[in-house]
matplotlib code that plots the C-alpha trace (Angstrom):
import matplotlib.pyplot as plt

x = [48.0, 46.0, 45.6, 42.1, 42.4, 44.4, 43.9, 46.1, 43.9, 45.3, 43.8, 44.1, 44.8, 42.6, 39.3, 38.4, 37.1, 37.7, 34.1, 34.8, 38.3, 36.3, 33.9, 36.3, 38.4, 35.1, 34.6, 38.4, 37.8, 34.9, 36.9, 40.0, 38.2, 36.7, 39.9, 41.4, 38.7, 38.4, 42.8, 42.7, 40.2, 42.0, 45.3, 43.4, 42.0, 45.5, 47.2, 48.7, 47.7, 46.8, 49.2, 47.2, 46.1, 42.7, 41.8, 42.9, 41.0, 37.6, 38.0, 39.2, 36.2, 33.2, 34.9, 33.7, 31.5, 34.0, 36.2, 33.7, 32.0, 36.2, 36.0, 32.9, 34.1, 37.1, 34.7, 32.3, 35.2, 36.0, 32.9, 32.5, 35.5, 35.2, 33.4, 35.8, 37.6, 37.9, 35.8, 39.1, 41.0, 38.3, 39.4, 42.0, 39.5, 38.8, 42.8, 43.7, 41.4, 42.2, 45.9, 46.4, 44.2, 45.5, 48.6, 47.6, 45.1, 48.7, 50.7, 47.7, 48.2, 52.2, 51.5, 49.1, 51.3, 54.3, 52.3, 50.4]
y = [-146.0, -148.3, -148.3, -148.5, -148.4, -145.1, -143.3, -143.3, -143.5, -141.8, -142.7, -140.1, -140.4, -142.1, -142.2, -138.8, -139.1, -136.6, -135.4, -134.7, -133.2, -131.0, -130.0, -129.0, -127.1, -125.0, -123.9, -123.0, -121.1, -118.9, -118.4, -117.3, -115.0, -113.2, -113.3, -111.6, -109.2, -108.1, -108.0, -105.9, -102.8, -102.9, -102.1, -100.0, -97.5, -97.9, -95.7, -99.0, -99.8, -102.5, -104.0, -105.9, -103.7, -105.6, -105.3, -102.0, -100.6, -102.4, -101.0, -97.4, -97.6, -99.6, -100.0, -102.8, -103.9, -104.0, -106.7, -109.1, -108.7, -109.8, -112.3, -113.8, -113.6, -116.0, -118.5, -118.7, -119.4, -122.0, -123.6, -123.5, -125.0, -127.8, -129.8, -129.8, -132.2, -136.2, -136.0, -137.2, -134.1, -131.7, -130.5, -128.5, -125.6, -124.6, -125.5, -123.2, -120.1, -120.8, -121.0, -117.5, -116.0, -117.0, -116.1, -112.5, -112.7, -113.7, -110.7, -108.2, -109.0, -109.0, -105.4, -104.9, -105.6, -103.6, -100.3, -100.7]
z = [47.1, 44.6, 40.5, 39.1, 35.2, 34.4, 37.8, 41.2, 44.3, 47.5, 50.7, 52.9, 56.9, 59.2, 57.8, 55.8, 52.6, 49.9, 49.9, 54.0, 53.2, 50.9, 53.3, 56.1, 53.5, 52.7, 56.4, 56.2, 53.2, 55.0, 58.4, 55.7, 53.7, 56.8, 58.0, 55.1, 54.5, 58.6, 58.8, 55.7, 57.0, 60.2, 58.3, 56.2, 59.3, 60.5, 57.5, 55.8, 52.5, 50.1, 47.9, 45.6, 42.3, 41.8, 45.8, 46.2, 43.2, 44.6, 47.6, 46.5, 44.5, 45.9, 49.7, 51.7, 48.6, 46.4, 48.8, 49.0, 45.2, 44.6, 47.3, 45.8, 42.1, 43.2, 45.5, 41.8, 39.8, 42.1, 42.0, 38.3, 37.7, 40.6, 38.2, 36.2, 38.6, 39.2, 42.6, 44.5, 43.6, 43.9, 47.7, 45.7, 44.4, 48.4, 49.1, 46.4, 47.9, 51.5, 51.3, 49.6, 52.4, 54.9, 54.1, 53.3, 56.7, 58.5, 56.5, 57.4, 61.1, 60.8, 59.6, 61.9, 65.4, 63.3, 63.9, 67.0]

ax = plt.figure().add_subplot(projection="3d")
ax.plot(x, y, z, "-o")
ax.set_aspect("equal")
plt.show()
């Protein structure tokens, strides 16, 4: 950890940069969101349903559509409000959409193996 001026500097392990962080973080963003979206028709077509209000309403009303128009909505918020942070801590916007996906791709497949 260093000071420069008013800001902490992390170095993170080995040799990754923030701006490669932030690149691998996006690819885990994609493979989580098609994760998400594929774990949640499978459930679907398997009788379960979907808990969140805002997905299920997409999909009740614009189906497969509707998912990813709601998938992209939160991937363009992210991006506009990347900017917003000091480069270093920008690999937090694609953190903070992969994370939840993942853990709702990993509930959809608990689910999933519960009724096969």
């Amino acid at each position: 950890m260093c000071s420069e001026g008013a800001f902490l500097c992390q170095h993170l392990p080995g040799d990754v940069t923030p701006g490669e962080l932030e690149r691998l973080l996006w690819v885990v963003v994609a493979l989580a969101l098609i994760a998400d979206v594929v774990t949640t028709f499978v459930g679907l077509n398997l009788g379960l349903s979907e808990s969140n209000p805002a997905a299920r309403g997409a999909i009740e009303d614009h189906g497969l559509a509707g998912m990813l128009a709601l998938k992209a909505f939160a991937v363009t918020v992210g991006l506009v409000c990347r900017p917003l942070l000091e480069r270093p801590y920008r690999p937090i916007v694609p953190a903070g959409l992969a994370v939840p996906w993942l853990v709702a791709a990993a509930l959809n497949t608990y689910m999933i193996s519960a009724v096969v």
